[in-house]
C-alpha positions as CSV (number, residue, x, y, z in Angstrom):
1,X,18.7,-25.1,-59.5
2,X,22.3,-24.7,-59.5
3,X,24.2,-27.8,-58.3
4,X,27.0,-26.3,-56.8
5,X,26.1,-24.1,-53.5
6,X,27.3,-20.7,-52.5
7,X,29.4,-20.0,-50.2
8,X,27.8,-18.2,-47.1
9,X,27.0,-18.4,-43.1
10,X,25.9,-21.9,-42.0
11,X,21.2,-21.4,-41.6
12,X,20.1,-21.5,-38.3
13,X,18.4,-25.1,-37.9
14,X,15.2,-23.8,-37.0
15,X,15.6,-21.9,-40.4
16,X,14.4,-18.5,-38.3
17,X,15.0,-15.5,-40.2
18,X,15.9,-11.9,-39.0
19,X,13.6,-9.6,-38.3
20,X,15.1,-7.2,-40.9
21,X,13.4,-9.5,-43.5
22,X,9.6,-8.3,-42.6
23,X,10.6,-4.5,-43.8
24,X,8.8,-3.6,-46.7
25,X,7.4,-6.7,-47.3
26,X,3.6,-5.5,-48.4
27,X,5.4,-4.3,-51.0
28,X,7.3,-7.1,-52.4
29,X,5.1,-9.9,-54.3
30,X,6.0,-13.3,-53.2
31,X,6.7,-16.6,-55.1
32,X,6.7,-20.5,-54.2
33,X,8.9,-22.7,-56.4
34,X,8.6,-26.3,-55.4
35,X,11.8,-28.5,-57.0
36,X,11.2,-31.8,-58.2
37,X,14.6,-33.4,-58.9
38,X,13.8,-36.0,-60.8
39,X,14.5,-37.0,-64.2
40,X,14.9,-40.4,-66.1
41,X,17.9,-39.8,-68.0
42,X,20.7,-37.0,-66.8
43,X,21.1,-34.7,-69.8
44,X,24.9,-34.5,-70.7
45,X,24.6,-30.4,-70.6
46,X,23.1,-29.9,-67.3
47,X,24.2,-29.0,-64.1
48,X,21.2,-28.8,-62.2
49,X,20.5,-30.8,-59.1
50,X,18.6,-33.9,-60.9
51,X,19.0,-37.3,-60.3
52,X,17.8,-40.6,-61.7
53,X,15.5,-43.2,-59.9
54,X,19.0,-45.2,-60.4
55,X,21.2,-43.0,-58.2
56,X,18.6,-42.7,-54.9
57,X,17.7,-45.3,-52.3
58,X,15.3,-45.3,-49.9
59,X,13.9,-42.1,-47.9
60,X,14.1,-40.3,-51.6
61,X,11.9,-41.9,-53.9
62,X,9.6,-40.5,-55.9
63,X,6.7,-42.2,-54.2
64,X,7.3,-40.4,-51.3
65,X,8.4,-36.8,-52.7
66,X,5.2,-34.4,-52.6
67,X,4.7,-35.4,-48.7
68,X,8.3,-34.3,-48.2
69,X,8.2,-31.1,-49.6
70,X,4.9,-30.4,-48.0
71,X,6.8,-30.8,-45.0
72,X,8.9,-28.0,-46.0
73,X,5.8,-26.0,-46.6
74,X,4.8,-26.3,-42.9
75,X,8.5,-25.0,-42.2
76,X,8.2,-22.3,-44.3
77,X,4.6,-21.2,-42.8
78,X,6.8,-21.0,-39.2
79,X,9.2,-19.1,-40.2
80,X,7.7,-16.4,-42.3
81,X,5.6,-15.6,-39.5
82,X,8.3,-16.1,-36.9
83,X,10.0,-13.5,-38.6
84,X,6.7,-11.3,-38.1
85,X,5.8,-11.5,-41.9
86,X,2.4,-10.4,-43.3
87,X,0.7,-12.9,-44.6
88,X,0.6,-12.8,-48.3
89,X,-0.5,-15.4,-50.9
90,X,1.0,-16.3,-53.6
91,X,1.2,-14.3,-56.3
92,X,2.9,-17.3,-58.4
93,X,3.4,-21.1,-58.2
94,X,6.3,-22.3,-60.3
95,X,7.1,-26.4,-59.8
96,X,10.9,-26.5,-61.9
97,X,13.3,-29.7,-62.0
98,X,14.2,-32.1,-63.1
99,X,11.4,-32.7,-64.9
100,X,8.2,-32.4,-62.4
101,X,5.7,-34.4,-64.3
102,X,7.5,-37.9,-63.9
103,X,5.4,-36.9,-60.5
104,X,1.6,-38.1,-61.2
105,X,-0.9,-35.5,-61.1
106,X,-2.1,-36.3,-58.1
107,X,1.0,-35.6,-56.2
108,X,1.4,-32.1,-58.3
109,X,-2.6,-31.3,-56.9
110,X,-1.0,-32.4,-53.3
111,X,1.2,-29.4,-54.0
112,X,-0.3,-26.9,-55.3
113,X,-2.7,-27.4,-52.4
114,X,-0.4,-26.9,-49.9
115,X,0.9,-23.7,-51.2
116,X,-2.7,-23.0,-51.4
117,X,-3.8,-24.3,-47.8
118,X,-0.5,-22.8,-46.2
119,X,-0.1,-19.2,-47.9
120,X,-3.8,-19.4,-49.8
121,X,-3.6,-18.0,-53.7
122,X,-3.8,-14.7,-55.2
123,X,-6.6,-14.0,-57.1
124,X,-5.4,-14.9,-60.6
125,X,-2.2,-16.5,-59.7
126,X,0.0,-17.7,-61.9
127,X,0.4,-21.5,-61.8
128,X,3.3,-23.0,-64.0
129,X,4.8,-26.1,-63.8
130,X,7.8,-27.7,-66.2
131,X,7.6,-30.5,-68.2
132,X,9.2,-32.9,-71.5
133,X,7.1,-33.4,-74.3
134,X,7.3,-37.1,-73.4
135,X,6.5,-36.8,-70.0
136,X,2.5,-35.6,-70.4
137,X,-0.3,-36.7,-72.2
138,X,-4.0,-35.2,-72.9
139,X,-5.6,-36.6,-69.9
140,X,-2.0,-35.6,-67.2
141,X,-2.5,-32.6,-68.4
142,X,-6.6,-31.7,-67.8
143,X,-5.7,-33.2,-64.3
144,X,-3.1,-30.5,-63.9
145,X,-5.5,-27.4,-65.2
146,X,-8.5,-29.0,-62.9
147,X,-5.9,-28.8,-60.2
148,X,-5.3,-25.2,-60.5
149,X,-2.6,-25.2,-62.9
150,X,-2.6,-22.1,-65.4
151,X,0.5,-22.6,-67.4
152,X,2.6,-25.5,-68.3
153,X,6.5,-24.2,-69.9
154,X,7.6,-27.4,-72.4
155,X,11.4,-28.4,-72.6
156,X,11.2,-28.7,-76.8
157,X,15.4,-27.3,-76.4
158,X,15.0,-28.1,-80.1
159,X,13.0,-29.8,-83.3
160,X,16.2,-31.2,-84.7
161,X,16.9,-35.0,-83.8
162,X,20.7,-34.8,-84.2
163,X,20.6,-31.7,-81.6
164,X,18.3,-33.7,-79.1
165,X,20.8,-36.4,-79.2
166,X,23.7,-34.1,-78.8
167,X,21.7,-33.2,-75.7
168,X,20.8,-36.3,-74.7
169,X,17.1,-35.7,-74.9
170,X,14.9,-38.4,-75.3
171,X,11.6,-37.2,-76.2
172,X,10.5,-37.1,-80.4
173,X,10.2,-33.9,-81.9
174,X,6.9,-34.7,-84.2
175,X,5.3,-35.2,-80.5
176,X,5.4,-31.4,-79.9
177,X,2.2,-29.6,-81.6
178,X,0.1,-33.0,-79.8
179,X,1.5,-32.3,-76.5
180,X,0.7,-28.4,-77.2
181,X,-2.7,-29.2,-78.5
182,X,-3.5,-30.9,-75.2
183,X,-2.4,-27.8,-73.0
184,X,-4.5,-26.0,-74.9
185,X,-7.9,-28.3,-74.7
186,X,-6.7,-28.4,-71.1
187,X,-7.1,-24.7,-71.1
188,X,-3.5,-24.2,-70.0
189,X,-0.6,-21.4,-71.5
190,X,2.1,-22.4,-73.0
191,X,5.6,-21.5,-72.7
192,X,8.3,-22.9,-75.0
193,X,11.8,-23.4,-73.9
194,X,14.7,-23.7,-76.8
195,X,18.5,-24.2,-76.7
196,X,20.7,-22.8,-79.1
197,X,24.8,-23.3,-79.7
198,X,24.9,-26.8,-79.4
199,X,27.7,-28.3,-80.9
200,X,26.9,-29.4,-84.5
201,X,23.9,-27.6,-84.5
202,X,23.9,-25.6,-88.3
203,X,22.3,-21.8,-88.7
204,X,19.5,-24.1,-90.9
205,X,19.1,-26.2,-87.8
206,X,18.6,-23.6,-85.3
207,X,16.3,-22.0,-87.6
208,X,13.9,-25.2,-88.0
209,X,13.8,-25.4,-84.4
210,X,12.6,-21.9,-84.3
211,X,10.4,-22.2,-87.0
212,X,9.1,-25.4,-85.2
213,X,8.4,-24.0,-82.0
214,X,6.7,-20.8,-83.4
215,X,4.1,-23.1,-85.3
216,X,2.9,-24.5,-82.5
217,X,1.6,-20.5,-81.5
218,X,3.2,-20.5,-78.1
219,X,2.1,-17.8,-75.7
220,X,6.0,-17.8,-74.4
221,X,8.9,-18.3,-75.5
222,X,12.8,-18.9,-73.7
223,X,15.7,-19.2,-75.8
224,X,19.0,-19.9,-74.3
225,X,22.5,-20.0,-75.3
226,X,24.0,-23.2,-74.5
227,X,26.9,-22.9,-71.6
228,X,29.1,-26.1,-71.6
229,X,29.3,-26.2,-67.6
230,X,32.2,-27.7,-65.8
231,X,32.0,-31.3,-64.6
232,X,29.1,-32.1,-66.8
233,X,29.2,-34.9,-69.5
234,X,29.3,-32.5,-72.3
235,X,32.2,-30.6,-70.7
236,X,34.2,-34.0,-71.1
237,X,32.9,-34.5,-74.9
238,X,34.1,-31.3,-75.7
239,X,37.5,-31.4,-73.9
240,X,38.2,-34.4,-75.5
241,X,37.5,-33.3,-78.9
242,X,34.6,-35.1,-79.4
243,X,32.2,-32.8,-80.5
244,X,33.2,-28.8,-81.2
245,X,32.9,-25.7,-78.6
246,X,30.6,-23.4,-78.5
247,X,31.5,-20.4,-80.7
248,X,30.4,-17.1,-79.1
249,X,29.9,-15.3,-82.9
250,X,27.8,-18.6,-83.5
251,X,25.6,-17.6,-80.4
252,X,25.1,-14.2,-81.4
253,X,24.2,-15.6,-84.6
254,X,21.8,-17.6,-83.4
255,X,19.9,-15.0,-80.9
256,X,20.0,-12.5,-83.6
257,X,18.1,-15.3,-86.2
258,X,15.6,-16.2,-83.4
259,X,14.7,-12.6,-82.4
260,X,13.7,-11.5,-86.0
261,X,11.7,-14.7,-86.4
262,X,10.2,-14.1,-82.6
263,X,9.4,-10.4,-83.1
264,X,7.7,-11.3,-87.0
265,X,5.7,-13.9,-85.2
266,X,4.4,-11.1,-82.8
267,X,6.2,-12.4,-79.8
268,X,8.1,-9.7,-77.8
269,X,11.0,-9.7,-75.9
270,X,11.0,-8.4,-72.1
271,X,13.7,-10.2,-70.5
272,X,16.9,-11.0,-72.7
273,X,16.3,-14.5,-73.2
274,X,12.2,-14.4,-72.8
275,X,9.5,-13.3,-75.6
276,X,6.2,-13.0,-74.9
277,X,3.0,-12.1,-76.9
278,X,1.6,-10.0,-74.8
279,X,2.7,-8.5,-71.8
280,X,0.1,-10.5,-69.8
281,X,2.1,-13.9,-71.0
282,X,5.2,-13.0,-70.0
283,X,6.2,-15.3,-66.8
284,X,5.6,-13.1,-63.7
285,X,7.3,-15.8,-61.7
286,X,10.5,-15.2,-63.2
287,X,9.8,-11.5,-63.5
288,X,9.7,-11.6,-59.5
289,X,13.3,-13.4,-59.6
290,X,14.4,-10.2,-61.8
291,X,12.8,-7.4,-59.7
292,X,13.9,-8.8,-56.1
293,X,10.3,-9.7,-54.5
294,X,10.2,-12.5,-52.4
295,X,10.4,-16.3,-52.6
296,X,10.5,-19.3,-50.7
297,X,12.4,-22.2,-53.3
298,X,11.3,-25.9,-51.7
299,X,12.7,-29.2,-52.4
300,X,16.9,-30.3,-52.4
301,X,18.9,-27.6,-53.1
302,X,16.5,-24.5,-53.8
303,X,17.0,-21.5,-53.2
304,X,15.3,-18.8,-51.6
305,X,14.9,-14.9,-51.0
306,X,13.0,-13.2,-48.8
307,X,13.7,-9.2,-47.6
308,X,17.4,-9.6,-48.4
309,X,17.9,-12.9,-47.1
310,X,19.3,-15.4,-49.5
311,X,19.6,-19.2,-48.5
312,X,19.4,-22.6,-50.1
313,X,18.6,-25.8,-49.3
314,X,21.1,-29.2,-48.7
315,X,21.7,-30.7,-52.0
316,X,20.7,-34.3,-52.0
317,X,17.3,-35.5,-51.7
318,X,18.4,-37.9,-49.1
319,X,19.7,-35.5,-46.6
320,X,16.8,-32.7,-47.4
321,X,14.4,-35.6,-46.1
322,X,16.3,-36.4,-43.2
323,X,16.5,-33.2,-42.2
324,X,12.9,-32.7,-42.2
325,X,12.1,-36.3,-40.8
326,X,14.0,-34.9,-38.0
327,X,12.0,-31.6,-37.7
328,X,14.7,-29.0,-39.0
329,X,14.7,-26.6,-41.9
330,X,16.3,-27.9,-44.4
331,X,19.0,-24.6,-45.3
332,X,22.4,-25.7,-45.8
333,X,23.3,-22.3,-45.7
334,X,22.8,-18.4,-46.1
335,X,23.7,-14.9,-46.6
336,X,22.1,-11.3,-45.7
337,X,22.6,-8.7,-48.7
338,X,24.0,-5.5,-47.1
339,X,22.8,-2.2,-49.2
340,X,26.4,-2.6,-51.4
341,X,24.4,-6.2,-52.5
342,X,21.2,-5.1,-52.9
343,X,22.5,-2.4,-55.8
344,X,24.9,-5.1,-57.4
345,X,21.7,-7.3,-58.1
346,X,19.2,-4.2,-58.9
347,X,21.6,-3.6,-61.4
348,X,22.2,-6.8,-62.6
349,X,18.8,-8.1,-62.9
350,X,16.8,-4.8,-63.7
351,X,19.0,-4.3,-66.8
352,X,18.0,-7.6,-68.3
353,X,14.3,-6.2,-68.7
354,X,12.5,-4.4,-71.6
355,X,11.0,-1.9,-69.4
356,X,14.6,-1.1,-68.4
357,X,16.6,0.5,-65.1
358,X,15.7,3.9,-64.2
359,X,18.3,5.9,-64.2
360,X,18.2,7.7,-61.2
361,X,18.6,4.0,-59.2
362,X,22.1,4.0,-60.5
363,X,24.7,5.8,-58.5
364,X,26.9,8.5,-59.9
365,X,29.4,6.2,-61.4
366,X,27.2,4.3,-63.3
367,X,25.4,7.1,-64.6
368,X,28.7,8.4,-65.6
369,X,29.0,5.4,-67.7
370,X,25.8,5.6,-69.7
371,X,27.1,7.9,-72.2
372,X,30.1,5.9,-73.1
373,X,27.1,2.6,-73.2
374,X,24.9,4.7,-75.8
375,X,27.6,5.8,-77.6
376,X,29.1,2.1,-78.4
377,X,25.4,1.3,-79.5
378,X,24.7,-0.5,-75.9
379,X,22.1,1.3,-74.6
380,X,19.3,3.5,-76.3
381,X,19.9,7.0,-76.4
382,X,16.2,8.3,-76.5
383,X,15.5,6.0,-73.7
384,X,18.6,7.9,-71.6
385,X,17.9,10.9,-72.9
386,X,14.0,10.4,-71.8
387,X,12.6,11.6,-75.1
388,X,9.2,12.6,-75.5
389,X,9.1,13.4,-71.8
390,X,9.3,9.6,-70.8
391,X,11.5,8.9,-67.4
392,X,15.2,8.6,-68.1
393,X,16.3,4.6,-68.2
394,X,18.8,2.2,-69.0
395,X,17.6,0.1,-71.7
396,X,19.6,-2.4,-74.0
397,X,19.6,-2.3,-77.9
398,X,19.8,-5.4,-79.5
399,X,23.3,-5.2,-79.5
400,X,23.7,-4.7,-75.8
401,X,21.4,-7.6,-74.9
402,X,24.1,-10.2,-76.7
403,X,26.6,-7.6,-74.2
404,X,24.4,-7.5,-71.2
405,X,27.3,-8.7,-68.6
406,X,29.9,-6.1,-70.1
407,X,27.2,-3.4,-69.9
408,X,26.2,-4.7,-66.3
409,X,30.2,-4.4,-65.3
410,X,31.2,-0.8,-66.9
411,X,27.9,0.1,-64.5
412,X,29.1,-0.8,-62.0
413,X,32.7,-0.2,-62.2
């Protein structure tokens, strides 16, 4: 998660929601994401809210973390049916970071089964949680499947020590087909996760890392561009000249390399920066991100969305535990998407997706704009056109995926 917060209206302390959030809801899937913020070193690239054993005191230790958020979890069962909700279980279960597996298995289990005992889980829900190469090992991981676990998404960022260091990762390449091999005795999918654009990193470079990953027969696949955020370490490195910026043509380079390599591999793309071998493997978590359904984000700083109602949590794991201690909902803040909103972020987020955005959800100016998308090779024709009688759709070329926030803007101009 994001460490800086949005701005918006201060959350009620109870955390109570509006009634409007209940409409439609039978027809929205919903989501848990539980946020471990943990991580033994700070990576010099990221932003998100993570912090070393070093930098917390008491009343935010690790030791203590899963009962705290299973606090949260009791919140969360109020308020959802305070707000008149039907009860739904989870569709998906995704624990992110930090890195969540510095947690012992045990305390993951303790999670997972409060999701389960709260909301109860869908029949073949989809169970992921995050972790480093170095962080697991054969026997963390069977405890995870035998816990209900279906899916385990590996931070590799990339197979090239000189990049990892760049990165400040700590974990060894040559680890990664063990750590994968073990997922897979565990009976677990696996999910990949590169990095590419970091500075020094050579076309030859990106490509082992690629080359790497696909060896290893992932079922999934994320490959993202690098963004040098501000106020992190690498931010500093760069201003001071100590290692290069990021060149945009570089990135394209990159995403165009990994997407022939992906797509001859038989891995598919259905989100701009997701592959997938089949459409079952894509990750219907973050597919439920991209279509708007509903989802309650626990732990320091996560955020959530349920029926149009966007909120997120304090940031620091101190005050998130305080906060509960003291029996409130943890919300630092929110905001309720009027209909104007709601079409920004269809837009936004349905464009990013294979399967497209139909047409006839845009309003008259953006369909206005379509044209003008297919003819600077944006968009595909035949999929605006609706050839062979398929439904008319907004769907990216190759060339409009490296473009998607241009695309996104002239739409909604």
């Amino acid at each position: 998660m994001p460490s800086a917060l949005p701005d918006g209206e201060a959350a009620p302390a109870d955390g109570a929601l509006p009634a409007s959030a209940a409409s439609g809801a039978l027809g929205r899937a919903f989501g848990v994401y539980l946020h471990v913020p943990f991580c033994r070193v700070r990576c010099g690239y990221c932003d998100f809210n993570t912090y070393t054993a070093a930098e917390l005191g008491g009343g935010a230790d690790q030791a203590g973390y899963a009962a705290t958020a299973l606090a949260e979890l009791d919140v969360a069962a109020r308020v959802l049916a305070g707000a008149g909700l039907p009860a739904r279980p989870a569709s998906t279960v995704f624990v992110g970071g930090g890195t969540p597996t510095l947690l012992p298995p045990a305390d993951l289990a303790a999670l997972l089964g409060g999701v389960r005992d709260r909301f109860g889980l869908a029949a073949g829900a989809e169970v992921t949680t995050e972790a480093n190469p170095d962080s697991v090992d054969a026997a963390s991981l069977a405890a995870l499947a035998a816990a209900g676990f279906t899916r385990v998404s590996f931070g590799m960022q990339s197979a090239v020590p000189h990049v990892l260091a760049t990165l400040d990762r700590t974990h060894d390449p040559r680890r990664l087909p063990d750590v994968v091999r073990w997922a897979r005795q565990a009976g677990l999918a696996v999910s990949l996760d590169l990095i590419y654009g970091t500075p020094g990193e050579t076309a030859a470079d990106w490509r082992v890392s690629v080359e790497a990953a696909l060896a290893c027969g992932p079922d999934h696949v994320s490959a993202y561009a690098l963004v040098v955020e501000p106020g992190t370490r690498l931010a500093v490195r760069v201003r001071r000249g100590e290692v290069p910026p990021v060149d945009d043509d570089e990135l394209a380079d990159r995403y165009e390399a990994a997407d022939d390599l992906f797509a001859a591999a038989g891995l598919h793309w259905y989100e701009v920066s997701n592959w997938a071998r089949t459409p079952a493997d894509a990750c219907r978590h973050n597919v439920g991100y991209w279509r708007g359904d509903d989802w309650w984000g626990a732990g320091p700083g996560a955020h959530s969305h349920v029926g149009g109602v966007r909120w997120w949590n304090v940031r620091h794991p101190r005050a998130y535990a305080e906060r509960l201690a003291a029996g409130l909902s943890p919300a630092a803040g929110r905001e309720v998407l009027g209909a104007g909103e709601r079409y920004d972020e269809r837009v936004l987020l349905g464009v990013r997706l294979a399967t497209g955005l139909p047409l006839d959800a845009l309003a008259d100016a953006g369909r206005s704009a379509v044209a003008g998308l297919v003819a600077d090779g944006l968009v595909d024709g035949a999929a605006a056109l609706g050839a062979q009688g398929r439904p008319r759709r907004v769907l990216l070329t190759r060339r409009g995926r490296l473009l998607a926030d241009a695309v996104v803007r002239r739409l909604l101009d």
